[in-house]
C-alpha positions in Angstrom: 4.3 12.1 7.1 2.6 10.4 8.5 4.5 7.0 8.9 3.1 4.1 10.3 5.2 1.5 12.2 4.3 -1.8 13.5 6.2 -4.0 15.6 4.9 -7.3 16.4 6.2 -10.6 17.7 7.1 -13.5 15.5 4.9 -15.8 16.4 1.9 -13.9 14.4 3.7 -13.6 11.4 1.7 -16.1 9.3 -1.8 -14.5 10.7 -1.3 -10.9 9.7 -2.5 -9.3 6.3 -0.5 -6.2 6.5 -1.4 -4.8 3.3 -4.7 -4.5 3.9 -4.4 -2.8 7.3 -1.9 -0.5 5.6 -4.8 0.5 2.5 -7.2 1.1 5.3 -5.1 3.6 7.6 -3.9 5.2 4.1 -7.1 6.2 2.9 -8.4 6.7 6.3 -5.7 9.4 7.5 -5.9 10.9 3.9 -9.7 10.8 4.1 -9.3 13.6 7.0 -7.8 16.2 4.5 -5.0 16.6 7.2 -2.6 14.2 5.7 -1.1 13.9 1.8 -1.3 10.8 0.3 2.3 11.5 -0.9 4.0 11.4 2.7 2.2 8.6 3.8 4.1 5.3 4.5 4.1 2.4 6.4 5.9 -0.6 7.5 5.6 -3.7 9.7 8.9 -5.5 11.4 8.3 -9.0 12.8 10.1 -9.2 16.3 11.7 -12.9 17.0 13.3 -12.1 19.8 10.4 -11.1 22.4 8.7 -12.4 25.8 5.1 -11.2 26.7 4.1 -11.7 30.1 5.2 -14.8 31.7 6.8 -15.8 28.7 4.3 -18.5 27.0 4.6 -19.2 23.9 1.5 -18.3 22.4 1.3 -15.0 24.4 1.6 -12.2 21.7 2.1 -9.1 21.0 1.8 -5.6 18.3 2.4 -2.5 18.6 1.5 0.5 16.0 3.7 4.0 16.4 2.2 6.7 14.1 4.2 9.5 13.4 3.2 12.3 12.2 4.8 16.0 11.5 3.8 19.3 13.9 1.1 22.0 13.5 -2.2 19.6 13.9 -4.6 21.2 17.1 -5.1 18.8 19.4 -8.9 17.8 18.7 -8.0 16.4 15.1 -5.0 14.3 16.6 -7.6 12.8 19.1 -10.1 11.9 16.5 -7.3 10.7 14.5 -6.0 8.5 17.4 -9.3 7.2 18.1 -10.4 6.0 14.4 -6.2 4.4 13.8 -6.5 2.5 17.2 -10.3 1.0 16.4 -9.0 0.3 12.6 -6.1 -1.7 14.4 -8.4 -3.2 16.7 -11.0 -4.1 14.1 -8.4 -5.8 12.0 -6.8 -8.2 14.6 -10.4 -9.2 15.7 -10.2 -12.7 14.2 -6.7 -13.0 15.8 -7.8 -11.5 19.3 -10.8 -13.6 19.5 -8.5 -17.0 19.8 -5.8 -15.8 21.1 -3.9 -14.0 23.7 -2.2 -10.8 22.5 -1.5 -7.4 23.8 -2.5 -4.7 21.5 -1.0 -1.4 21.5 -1.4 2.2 19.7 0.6 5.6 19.9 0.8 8.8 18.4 4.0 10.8 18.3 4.7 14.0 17.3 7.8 14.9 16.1 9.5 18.3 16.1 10.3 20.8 13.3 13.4 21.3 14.3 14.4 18.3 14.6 13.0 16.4 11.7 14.2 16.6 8.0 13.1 14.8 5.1 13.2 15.3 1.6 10.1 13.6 -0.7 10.3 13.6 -4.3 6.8 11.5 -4.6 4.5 14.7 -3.6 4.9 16.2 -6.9 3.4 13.4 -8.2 -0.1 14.1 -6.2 -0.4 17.8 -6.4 -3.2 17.8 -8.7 -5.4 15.5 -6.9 -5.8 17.6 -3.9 
């Protein structure tokens, strides 16, 4: 954890630069000392089937779910909400500026108990913490 998920509709597809929105919430969340750079993933899935609003063509939309494992206090998930939703914002400036789209952020955490996972690349980063 954490994962990053974005869904956004088709018809941005050829405006978005996902890899450099991923670098920058990667180094960000690991920046907070919170977060190892091992369990850290994301992934953007274009949505062709979608209607925003009254259905014009142009009208657009992306959404960014960030999951992220239990045990962080409140105040640090906050801050970290905060700084992902302005990154997001920042970087679909240029598109937002000319066009109509509906941005959207959340934060979810997920339970212990009812989350598994098994992660063979944080070996690989134990030394650099």
């Amino acid at each position: 954890m954490p994962h990053f998920i974005v869904e956004y509709s088709g018809n941005l597809h050829d405006r978005l630069d996902f890899q450099a929105l991923f670098k920058e919430l990667h180094e960000y969340v690991v920046s907070t000392g919170a977060f190892p750079i091992g369990g850290v993933r994301s992934r953007a899935i274009r949505c062709n089937d979608f209607r925003v609003a009254d259905g014009r063509e142009d009208f657009a939309f992306l959404n960014l779910n960030l999951k992220i494992g239990h045990g962080r206090d409140m105040e640090l998930k906050k801050e970290v909400a905060e700084q992902v939703f302005k990154i997001l914002c920042d970087w679909m400036k240029p598109i937002t500026d000319e066009s109509y789209v509906q941005i959207s952020f959340e934060m979810t955490e997920l339970d212990p108990v009812l989350k598994f996972n098994k992660n063979n690349i944080h070996p690989l980063f134990a030394d650099k913490a």
